[in-house]
C-alpha positions, 0 to 999 in steps of 0.5 A: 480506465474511467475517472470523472472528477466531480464535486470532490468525488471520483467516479469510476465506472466498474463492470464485474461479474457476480458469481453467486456459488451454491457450495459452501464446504470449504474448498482452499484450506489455507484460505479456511484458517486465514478466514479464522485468523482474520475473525480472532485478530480483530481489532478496535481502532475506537477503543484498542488504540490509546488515543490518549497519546499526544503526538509532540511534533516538535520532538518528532522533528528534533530528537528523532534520528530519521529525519537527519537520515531522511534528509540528510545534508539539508537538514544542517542547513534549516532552522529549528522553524523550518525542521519542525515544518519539513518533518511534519510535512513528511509524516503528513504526506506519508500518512496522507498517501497511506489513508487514500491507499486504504480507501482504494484498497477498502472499494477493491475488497468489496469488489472481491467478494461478488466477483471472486469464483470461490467461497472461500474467497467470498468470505475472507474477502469480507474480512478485508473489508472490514480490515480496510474500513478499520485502517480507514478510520484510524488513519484519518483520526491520526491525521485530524487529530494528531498531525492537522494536514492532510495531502492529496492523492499523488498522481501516480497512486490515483492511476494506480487505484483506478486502474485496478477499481475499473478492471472488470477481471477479478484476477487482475484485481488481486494481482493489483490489490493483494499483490502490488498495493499491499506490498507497498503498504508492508514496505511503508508501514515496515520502513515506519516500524523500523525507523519511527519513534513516535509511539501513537503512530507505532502503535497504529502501525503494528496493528494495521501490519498484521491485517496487511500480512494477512491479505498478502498472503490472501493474494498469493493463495487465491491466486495459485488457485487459479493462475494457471486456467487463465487463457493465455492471451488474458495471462500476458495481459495480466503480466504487463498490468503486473509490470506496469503496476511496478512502475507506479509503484516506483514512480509513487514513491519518487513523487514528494513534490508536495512536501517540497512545495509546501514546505518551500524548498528546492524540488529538484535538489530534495528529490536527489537528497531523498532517493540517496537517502538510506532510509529510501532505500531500506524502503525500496527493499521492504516493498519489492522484496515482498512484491517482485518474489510474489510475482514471481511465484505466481508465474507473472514474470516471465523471460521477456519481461526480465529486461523491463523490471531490471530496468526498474532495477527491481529484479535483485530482489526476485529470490528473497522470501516474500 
């Protein structure tokens, strides 16, 4: 993994393999119709999202149901001052993780389209792009606009996101991509969904979900196409990049430490207070529900890799429909 930080830029070195094809009949039909549905679900995130909506933080802290249930305990103990603060950093940080999330995922598409061996691929892959610039957009605007605070990247995501920008195999990009970061970003936004009653953020939310369904599924097709000419040695090293992702992602969604600081409360003591929460939970399903089957699926846990991901405690979710 390379990353140099430099003037508030990441550099990261990439070395991949263009492959320019010369047929462009249709080869994966799946991929042929999810090229058409990404042309016809288009959206506008200037014009299509009502910006007119004002996001009223006071009654997202107040009257909402989901922090109580996000906080639980501590959140009889706060004043009406310290409430607004709390809930306001929380949304923050989400939205925060999820813009750095897309621009990640915006660099990675562009990648598939040089390096993906099909034309199928090439093409839809330019939709992504596309996709990911528009969430881009939107989610920034939502944050200078709406929540004025803007968080950092968490560690765990950062190497996660370069770990799959430096990875020169197109293979793995997909897996960390489509597979891993996308499931992450269905389980946020389907746990935002559930649970979120402000209706600008709603709205957005429902929006940028069908893009995220669509390049699941994008994943998933390109790489049944493939996964079983991938030589052995380069398999098993896509299975362990597969795993490791896991635990970033688990580890990501562990990591609040900003929130509690900037807010002024107890690290260790909220850190508990959210992973007994219901909503964590519920959240915790929403995400690997779609990643562990899909790994599945495609072949990337093997027997002697069980052991690991039960440690994760993730493996209960293996036979649900991804």
């Amino acid at each position: 993994m390379a990353g140099v930080e430099k003037n508030n830029l990441t550099i990261i070195d990439s070395f991949i393999k263009t492959i320019w094809v010369h047929s462009y009949e249709s080869e994966i039909k799946k991929l042929s119709d999810l090229y058409e549905k990404a042309k016809n679900e288009q959206w506008n995130a200037s014009t299509d999202v009502d910006w007119s909506i004002d996001v009223d933080l006071e009654k997202m802290a107040l009257t909402s149901f989901l922090p109580p249930l996000l906080f639980q305990e501590v959140w009889n103990e706060l004043d009406q001052k310290k409430r607004i603060e709390l809930a306001t950093a929380e949304v923050s940080w989400i939205m925060s993780q999820i813009l750095h999330g897309e621009q990640g995922a915006l660099l990675v598409a562009s990648q598939l389209i040089p390096s993906a061996p099909m034309y199928d691929e090439k093409i839809t892959a330019a939709t992504q792009v596309m996709d990911e610039a528009r969430h881009v957009e939107v989610f920034h605007r939502y944050l200078t606009t709406k929540m004025n605070k803007e968080f950092p990247i968490t560690p765990h995501l950062e190497i996660l996101m370069k770990n799959i920008l430096s990875e020169p195999r197109w293979y793995f990009k997909f897996v960390g991509m489509q597979i891993l970061v996308e499931g992450l970003a269905m389980g946020i936004f389907g746990t935002l969904e559930k649970f979120a009653e402000e209706p600008l953020g709603t709205q957005i939310v429902r929006y940028v979900m069908k893009d995220e369904a669509r390049h699941v599924a994008f994943g998933v097709i390109a790489l049944k196409e493939h996964i079983n000419q991938i030589p052995e040695k380069e398999k098993k090293e896509l299975i362990e990049f597969a795993y490791e992702g896991c635990v970033h992602l688990k580890n990501r969604i562990k990591d609040h430490t900003m929130v509690w600081e900037d807010v002024g409360l107890p690290k260790n003591k909220m850190q508990e207070i959210l992973e007994r929460s219901p909503i964590f939970h519920d959240f915790l399903t929403l995400m690997f529900s779609r990643v562990v089957p899909n790994l599945k699926k495609l072949d990337l846990i093997p027997d002697y890799m069980r052991p690991h991901y039960e440690k994760l405690d993730i493996m209960k979710f293996e036979n649900f429909e991804a």
